[in-house]
C-alpha positions as CSV (number, residue, x, y, z in Angstrom):
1,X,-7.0,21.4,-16.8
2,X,-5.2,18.3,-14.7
3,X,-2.8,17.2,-14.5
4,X,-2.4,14.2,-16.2
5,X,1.5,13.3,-15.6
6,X,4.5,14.2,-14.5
7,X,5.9,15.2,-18.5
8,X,2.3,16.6,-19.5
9,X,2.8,20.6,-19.2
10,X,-0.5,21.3,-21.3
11,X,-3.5,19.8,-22.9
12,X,-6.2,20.5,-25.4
13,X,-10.0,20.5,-25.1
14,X,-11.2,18.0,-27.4
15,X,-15.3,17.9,-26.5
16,X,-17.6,19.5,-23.8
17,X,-19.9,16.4,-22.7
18,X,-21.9,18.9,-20.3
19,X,-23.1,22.4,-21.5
20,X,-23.8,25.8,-19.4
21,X,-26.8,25.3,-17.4
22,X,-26.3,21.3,-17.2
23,X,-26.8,19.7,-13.5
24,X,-23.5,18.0,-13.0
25,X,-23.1,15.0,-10.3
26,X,-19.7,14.5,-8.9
27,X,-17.2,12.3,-10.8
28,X,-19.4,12.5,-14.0
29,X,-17.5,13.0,-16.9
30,X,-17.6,16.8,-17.8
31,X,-14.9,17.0,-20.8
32,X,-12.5,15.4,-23.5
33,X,-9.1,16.3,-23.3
34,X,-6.1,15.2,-25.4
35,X,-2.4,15.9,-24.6
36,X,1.2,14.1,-25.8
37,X,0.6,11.4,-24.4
38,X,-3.4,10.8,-24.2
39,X,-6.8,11.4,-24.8
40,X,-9.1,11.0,-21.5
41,X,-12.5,11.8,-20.3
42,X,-12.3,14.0,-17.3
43,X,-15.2,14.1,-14.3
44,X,-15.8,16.7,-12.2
45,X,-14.7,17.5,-9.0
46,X,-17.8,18.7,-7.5
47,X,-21.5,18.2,-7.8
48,X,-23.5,21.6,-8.9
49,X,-24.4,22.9,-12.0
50,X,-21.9,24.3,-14.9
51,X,-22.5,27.7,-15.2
52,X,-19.7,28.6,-17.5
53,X,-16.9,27.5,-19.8
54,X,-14.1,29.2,-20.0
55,X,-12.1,27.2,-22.3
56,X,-13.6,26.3,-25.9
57,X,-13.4,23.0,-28.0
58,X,-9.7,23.3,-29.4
59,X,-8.2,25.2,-27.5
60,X,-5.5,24.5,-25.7
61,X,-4.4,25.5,-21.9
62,X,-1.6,24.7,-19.3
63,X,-2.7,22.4,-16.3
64,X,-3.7,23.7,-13.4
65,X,-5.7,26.2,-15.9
66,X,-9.1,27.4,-15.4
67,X,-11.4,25.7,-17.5
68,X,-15.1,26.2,-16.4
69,X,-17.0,27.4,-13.1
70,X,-19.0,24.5,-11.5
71,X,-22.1,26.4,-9.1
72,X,-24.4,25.1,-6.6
73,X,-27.2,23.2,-7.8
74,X,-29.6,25.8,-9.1
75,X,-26.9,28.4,-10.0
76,X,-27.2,30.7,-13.0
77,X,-25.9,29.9,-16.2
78,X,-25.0,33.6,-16.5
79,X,-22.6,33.9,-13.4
80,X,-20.3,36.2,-14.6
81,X,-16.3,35.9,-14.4
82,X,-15.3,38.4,-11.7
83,X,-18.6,37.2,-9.9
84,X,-17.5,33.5,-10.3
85,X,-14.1,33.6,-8.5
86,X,-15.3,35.8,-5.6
87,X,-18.1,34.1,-4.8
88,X,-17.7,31.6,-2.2
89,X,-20.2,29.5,-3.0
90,X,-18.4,28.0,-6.3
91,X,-16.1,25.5,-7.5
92,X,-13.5,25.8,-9.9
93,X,-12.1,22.3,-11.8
94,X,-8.5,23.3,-11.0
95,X,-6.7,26.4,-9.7
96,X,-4.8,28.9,-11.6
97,X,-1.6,29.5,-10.5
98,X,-0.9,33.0,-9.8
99,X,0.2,35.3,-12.9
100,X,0.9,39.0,-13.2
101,X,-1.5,40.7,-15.4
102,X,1.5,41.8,-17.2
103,X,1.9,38.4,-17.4
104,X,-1.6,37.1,-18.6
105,X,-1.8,39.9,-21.0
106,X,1.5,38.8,-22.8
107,X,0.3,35.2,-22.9
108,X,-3.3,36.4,-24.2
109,X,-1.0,39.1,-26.9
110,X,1.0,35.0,-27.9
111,X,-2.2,33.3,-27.9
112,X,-4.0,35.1,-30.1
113,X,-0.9,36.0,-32.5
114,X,-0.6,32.0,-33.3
115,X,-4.2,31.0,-33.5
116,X,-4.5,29.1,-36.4
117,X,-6.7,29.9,-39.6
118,X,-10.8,28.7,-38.9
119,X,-11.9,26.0,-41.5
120,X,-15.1,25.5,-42.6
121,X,-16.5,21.9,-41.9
122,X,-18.8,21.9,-44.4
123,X,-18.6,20.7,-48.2
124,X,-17.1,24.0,-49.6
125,X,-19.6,25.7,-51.3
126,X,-17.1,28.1,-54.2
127,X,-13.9,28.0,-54.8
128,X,-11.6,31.1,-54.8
129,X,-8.1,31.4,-55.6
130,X,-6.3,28.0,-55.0
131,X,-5.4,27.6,-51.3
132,X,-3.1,25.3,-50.1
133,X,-3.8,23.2,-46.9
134,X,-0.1,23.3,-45.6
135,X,2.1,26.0,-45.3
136,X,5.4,25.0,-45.8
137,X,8.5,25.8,-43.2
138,X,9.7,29.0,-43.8
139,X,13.2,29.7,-45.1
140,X,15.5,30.0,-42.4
141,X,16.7,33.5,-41.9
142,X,20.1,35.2,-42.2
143,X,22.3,33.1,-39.9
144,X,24.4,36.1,-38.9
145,X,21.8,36.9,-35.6
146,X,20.2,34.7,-33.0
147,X,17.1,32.9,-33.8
148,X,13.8,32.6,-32.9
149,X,11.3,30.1,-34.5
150,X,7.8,30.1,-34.0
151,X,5.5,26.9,-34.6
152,X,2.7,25.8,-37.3
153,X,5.1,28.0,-40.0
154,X,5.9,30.6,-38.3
155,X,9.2,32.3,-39.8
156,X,12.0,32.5,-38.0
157,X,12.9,36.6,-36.8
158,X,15.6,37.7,-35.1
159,X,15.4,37.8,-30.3
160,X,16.0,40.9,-30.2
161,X,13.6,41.9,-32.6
162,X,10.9,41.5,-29.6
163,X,11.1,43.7,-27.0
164,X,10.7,42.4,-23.3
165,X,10.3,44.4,-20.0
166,X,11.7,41.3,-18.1
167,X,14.5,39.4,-20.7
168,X,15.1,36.8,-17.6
169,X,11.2,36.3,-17.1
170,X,11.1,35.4,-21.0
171,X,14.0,33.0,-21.1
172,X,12.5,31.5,-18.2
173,X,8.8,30.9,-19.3
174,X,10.6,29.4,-23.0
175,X,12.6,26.8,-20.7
176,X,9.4,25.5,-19.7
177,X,8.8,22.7,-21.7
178,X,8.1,19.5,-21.5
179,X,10.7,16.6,-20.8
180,X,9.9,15.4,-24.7
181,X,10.3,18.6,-26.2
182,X,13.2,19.3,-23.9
183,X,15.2,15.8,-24.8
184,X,14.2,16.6,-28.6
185,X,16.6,19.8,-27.8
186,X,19.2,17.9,-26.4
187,X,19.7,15.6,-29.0
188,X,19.7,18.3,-31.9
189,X,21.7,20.2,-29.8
190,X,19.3,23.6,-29.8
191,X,19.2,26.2,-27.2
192,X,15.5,26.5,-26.2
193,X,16.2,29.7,-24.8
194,X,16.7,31.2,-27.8
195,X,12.8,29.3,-29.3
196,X,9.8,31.8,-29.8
197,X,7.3,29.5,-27.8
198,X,3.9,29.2,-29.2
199,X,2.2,27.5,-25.9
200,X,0.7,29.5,-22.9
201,X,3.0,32.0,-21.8
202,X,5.9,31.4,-24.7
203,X,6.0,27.7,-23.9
204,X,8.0,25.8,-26.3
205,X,6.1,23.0,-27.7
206,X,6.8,19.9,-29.7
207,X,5.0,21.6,-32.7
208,X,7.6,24.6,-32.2
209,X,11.1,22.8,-32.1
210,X,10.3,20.4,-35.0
211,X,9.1,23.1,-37.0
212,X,12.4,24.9,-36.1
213,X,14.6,21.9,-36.9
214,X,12.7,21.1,-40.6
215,X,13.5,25.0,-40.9
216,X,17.4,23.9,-41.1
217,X,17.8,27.0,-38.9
218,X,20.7,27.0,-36.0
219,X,20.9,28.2,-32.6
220,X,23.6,30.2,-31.6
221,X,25.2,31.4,-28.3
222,X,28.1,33.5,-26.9
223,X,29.4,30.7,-25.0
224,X,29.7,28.0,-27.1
225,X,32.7,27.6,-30.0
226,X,32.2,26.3,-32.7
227,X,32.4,22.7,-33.7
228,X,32.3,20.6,-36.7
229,X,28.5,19.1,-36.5
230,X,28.6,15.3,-37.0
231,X,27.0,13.6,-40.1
232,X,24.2,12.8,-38.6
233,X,23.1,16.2,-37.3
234,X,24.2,18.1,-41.1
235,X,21.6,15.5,-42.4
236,X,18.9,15.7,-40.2
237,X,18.9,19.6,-40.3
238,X,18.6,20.0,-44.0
239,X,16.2,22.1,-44.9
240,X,12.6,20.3,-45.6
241,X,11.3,20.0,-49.6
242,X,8.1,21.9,-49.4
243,X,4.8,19.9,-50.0
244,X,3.0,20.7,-53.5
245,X,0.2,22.5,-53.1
246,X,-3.3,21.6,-52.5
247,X,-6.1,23.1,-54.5
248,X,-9.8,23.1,-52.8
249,X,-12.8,23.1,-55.4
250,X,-16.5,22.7,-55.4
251,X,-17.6,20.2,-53.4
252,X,-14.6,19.1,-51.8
253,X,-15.0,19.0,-47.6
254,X,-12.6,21.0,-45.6
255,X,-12.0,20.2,-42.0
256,X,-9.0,20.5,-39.5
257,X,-6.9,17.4,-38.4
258,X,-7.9,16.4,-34.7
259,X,-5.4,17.0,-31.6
260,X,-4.4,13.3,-31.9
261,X,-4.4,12.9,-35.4
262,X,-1.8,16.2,-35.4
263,X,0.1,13.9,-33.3
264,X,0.8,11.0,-34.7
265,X,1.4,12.8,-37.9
266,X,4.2,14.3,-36.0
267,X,5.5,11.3,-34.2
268,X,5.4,9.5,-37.4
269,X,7.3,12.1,-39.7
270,X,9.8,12.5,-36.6
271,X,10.4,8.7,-36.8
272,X,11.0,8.6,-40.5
273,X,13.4,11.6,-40.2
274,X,15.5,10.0,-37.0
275,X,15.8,6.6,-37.9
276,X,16.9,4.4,-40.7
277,X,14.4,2.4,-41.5
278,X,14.5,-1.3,-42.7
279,X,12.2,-4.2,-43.3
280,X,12.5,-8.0,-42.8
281,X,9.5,-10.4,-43.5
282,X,9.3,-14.0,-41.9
283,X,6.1,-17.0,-43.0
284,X,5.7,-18.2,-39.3
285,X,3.3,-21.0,-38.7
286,X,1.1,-21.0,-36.3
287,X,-0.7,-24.1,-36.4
288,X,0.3,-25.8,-33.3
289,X,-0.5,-22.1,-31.5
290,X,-4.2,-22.5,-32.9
291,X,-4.5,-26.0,-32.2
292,X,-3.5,-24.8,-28.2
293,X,-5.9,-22.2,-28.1
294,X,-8.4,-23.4,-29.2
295,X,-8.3,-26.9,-26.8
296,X,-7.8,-24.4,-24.1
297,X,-9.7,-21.0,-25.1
298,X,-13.5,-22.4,-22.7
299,X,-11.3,-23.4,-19.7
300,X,-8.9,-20.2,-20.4
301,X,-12.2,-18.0,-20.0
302,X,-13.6,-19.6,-17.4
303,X,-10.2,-19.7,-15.1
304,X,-8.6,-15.7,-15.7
305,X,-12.1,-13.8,-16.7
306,X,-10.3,-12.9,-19.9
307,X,-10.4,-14.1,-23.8
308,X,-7.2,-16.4,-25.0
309,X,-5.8,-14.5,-28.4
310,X,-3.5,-14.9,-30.3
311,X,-1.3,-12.1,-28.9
312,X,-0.5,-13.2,-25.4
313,X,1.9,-16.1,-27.3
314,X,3.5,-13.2,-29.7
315,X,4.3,-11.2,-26.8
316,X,6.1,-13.9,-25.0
317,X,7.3,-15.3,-28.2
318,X,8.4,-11.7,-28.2
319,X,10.1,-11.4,-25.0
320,X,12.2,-14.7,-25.1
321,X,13.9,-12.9,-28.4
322,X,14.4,-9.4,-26.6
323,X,16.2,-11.5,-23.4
324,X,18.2,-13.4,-25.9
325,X,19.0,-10.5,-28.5
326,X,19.2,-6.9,-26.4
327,X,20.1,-4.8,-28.9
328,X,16.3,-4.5,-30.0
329,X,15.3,-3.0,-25.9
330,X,17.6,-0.1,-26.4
331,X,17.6,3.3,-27.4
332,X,19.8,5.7,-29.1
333,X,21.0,9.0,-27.2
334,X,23.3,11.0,-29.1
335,X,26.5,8.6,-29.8
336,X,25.4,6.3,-27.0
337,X,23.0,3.0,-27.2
338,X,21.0,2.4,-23.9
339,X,20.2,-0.8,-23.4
340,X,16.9,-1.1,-21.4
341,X,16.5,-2.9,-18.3
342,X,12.7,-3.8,-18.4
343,X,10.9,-5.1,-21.2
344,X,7.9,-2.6,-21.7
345,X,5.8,-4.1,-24.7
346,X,3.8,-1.8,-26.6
347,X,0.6,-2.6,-28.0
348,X,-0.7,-1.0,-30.9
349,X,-5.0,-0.4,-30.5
350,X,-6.8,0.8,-33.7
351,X,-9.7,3.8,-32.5
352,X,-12.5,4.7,-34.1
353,X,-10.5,8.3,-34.3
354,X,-7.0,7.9,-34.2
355,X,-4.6,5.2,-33.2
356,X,-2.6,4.9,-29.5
357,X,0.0,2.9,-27.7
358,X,-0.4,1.9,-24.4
359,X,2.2,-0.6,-22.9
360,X,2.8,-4.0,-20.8
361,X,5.1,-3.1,-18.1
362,X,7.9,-5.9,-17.3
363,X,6.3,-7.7,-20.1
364,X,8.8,-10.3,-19.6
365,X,7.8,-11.2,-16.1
366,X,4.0,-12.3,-17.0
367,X,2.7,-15.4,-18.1
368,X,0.2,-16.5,-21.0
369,X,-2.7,-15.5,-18.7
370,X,-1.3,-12.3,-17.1
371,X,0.0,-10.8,-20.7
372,X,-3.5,-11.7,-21.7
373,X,-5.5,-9.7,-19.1
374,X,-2.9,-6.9,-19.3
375,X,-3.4,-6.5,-23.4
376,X,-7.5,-7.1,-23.2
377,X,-7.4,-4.6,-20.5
378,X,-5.3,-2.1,-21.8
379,X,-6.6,-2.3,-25.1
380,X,-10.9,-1.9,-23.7
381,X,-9.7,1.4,-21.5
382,X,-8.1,2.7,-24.7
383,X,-11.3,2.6,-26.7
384,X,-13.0,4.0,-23.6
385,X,-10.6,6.8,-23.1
386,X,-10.0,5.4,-19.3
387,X,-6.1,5.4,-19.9
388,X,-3.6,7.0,-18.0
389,X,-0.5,8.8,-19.1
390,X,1.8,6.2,-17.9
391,X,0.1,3.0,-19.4
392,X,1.3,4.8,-22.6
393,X,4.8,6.0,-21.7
394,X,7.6,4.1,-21.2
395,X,7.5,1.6,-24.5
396,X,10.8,-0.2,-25.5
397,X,9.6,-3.1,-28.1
398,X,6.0,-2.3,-30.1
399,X,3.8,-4.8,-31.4
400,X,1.3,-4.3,-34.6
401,X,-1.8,-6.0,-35.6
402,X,-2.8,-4.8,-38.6
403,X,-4.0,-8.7,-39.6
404,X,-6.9,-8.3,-37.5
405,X,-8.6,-6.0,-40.8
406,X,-7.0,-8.8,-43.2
407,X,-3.8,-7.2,-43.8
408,X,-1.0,-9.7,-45.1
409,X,1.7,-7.7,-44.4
410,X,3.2,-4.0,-43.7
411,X,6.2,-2.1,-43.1
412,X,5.3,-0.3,-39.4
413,X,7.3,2.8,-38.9
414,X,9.0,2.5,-35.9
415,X,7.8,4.5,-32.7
416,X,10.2,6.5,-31.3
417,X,12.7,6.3,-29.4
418,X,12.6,2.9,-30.0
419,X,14.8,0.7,-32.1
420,X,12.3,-1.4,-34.0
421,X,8.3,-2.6,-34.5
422,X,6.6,-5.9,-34.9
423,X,4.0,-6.1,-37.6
424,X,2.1,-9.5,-37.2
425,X,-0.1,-9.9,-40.6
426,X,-3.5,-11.9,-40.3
427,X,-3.1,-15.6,-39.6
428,X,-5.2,-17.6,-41.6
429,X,-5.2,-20.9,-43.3
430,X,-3.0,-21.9,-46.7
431,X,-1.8,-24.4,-48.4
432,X,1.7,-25.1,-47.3
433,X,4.3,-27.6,-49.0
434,X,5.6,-30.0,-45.8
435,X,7.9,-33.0,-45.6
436,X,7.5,-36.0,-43.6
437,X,10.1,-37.2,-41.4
438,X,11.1,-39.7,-44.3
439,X,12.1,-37.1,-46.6
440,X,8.8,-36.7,-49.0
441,X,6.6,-33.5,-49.4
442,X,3.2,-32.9,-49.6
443,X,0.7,-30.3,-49.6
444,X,-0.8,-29.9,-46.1
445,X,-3.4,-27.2,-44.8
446,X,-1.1,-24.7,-42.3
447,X,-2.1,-21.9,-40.2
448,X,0.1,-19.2,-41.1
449,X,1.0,-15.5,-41.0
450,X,3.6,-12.9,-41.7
451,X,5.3,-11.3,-40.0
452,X,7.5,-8.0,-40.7
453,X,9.6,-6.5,-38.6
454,X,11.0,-2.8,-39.4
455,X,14.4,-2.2,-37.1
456,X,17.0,1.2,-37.1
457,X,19.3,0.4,-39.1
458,X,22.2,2.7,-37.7
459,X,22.5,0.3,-35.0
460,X,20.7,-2.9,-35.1
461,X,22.6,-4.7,-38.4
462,X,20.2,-6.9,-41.1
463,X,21.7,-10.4,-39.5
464,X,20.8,-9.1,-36.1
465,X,17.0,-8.6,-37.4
466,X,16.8,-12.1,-38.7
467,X,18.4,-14.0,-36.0
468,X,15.6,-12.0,-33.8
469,X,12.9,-12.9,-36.0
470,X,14.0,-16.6,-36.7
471,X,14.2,-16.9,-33.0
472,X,10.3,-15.5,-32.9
473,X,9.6,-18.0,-35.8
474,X,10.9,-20.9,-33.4
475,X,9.2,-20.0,-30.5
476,X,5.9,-19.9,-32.5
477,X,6.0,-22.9,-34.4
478,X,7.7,-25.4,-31.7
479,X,4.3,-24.0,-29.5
480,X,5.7,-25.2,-26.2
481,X,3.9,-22.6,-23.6
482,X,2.3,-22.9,-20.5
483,X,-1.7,-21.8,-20.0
């Protein structure tokens, strides 16, 4: 398993491309993985042939982890495991760290205590007793010992409840988490020490402390006094209303959600919960943007290699309104607003299985051309799963673009920890009411589209949002840009 970033502490195998007994060329992609922040296709290190997999489809591993044995062209498909690391002949796709088998039994003992339920994923056949497909957080326990919470519902048992040979071994292993989870920790201020990991080796994952937080449980520890918890916190913390339940009959078609599609339904709940969510909607016209694209779209092509859209003038329509009002590159930390320094945009891309963001860096320093061959580039790695884990890190302004299906308009949920999100509707051609410059009106055919911007409202205020969005409107309709 690679390692695919600096914040990327595990990932999950989300398709074999290669099977046992398959002749493998180097750098040929071997596997799909998906992790926080990506999905990618992964090649192999070595040319020979795969004669085992170690890791199935699902499952999820740290990096660095084992996840099949690559052999000398010709090699047996049967190599077995203790035969595979001695011999010297082989190549592994990453190297293990070294574990205790103390150690690797523990993990194993976690592993297989948190495996989620197997789901058929074909058309159910009978139906038995009514089943629901989500288990709602469990009550939080007694508050009168320390907590522990396990992820995907999990209920919450008391530390000392599970005995350890090494207490400062355990505490250790639940500390290492990633910079998301940990940050997520910081700001709901939880001791991750006192977590019951469900990751490799009683890893705390994102699944774990959000789970633990919906809960409405508290962390407690000697050290610390007590202290009123601000209003923010007693509101975020209360406990979740459970889900009705879902009833499965005959003919209905069962199947798990996907490692990304877990995601975002996390991201997205978290977003909803953490900020304060408010919509403003704008009628921009964009005739004098179509009429300069499409004088300019042949020579455009021809010049930069790269297709003139619509978006590249958004973007920097987008930037001139982040330079001029700040408030909407920042970030909430606690009691403190961080106003960013560069303008990352981030660019929403529609897949064929899930959705992902991958960002313009310095947005604000390109022009027309280079925002237009960062976005079609960007945007034709995503659907190839070429991405990297930076080009989708680092975000501090998103734009939407639902309008390329037809949509008029939409409230985006904002994607965290940013302060708001650009929807851009589809820009078409309507009937618009104009006056001339001596005062009369008359019915003209416009090129228009909405747009809808959803900001936090705990600290960007209603007339901030639409003297951002008016700004956007004058950029766009005055059309003065340089290609």
């Amino acid at each position: 398993m690679p390692q695919m970033g600096e914040s990327i502490a595990e990932g999950t195998i989300t398709r074999w491309l290669k099977k046992v007994g398959d002749k493998i060329e180097r750098d040929e992609m071997i596997f799909e993985i998906s992790t926080d922040k990506v999905d990618a296709e992964i090649p192999s290190p070595a040319a020979g042939t795969l004669t085992e997999i170690k890791v199935q489809e699902g499952e999820t591993v740290e990096v660095n982890s084992v996840v099949a044995i690559i052999g000398e062209a010709g090699a047996g498909a049967a190599a077995g495991n203790a035969e595979a690391q001695a011999s010297t002949s082989q190549t592994t796709a990453q190297v293990l760290p070294e574990v205790k088998p103390a150690e690797q039994a523990e993990a194993a003992q976690i592993a297989a205590s948190t495996a989620p339920p197997a789901y058929p994923t074909q058309p159910v056949a009978e139906a038995s007793a009514p089943t629901s497909s989500a288990t709602p957080p469990a009550p939080p326990p007694p508050a009168t010992s320390p907590l522990t919470a396990g992820g995907n519902g999990s209920s919450a048992t008391p530390q000392s409840a599970t005995p350890r040979s090494d207490q400062s071994i355990e505490e250790l292993r639940r500390t290492r988490s990633s910079p998301l989870v940990r940050k997520i920790a910081e700001e709901h201020k939880i001791d991750i020490s006192q977590l019951e990991g469900t990751g490799m080796s009683g890893r705390v994952t994102k699944n774990d402390i959000l789970s633990f937080i919906e809960s409405g449980a508290t962390t407690t520890t000697a050290a610390s006094s007590p202290q009123p918890a601000p209003v923010m916190q007693q509101a975020s913390s209360a406990p979740a209303v459970a889900p009705p339940p879902v009833h499965v009959f005959e003919g209905d078609r069962v199947e798990p959600m996907s490692v990304m599609r877990k995601k975002i339904a996390e991201h997205m709940t978290m977003s909803q919960r953490t900020s304060a969510h408010v919509a403003t909607f704008y009628e921009i016209d964009m005739t004098r943007i179509a009429r300069l694209r499409e004088e300019h779209k042949k020579s455009f092509q021809e010049r930069t290699g790269t297709k003139l859209t619509f978006m590249p003038f958004i973007f920097q329509a987008v930037t001139s309104a982040i330079r001029k009002f700040p408030i909407f590159n920042s970030q909430v930390s606690g009691d403190q607003i961080i106003y960013k320094r560069d303008i990352n945009l981030g660019m929403a891309v529609a897949l064929d299985w899930g959705l992902i963001v991958p960002v313009i860096k310095r947005a604000d320093d390109l022009s027309i051309a280079g925002l237009a061959r960062a976005a079609n580039d960007l945007a034709e790695r995503a659907r190839t799963k070429q991405l990297k884990p930076d080009e989708v890190a680092g975000g501090t302004f998103t734009v939407t673009n639902p309008g390329v299906f037809g949509g008029l308009f939409g409230t985006p949920i904002i994607n965290q920890p940013q302060v708001a999100i650009l929807g851009v509707g589809t820009i078409e051609k309507r009937p618009k009411v104009i006056q001339s410059p001596d005062g009369d009106d008359y019915l003209a055919i416009r090129t228009m589209a909405y747009f809808a911007l959803s900001f936090d409202h705990r600290i960007v205020d209603g007339a901030d949002a639409e003297r951002f969005l008016g700004y956007v409107k004058q950029v766009l309709e005055a059309g003065q840009f340089t290609l």
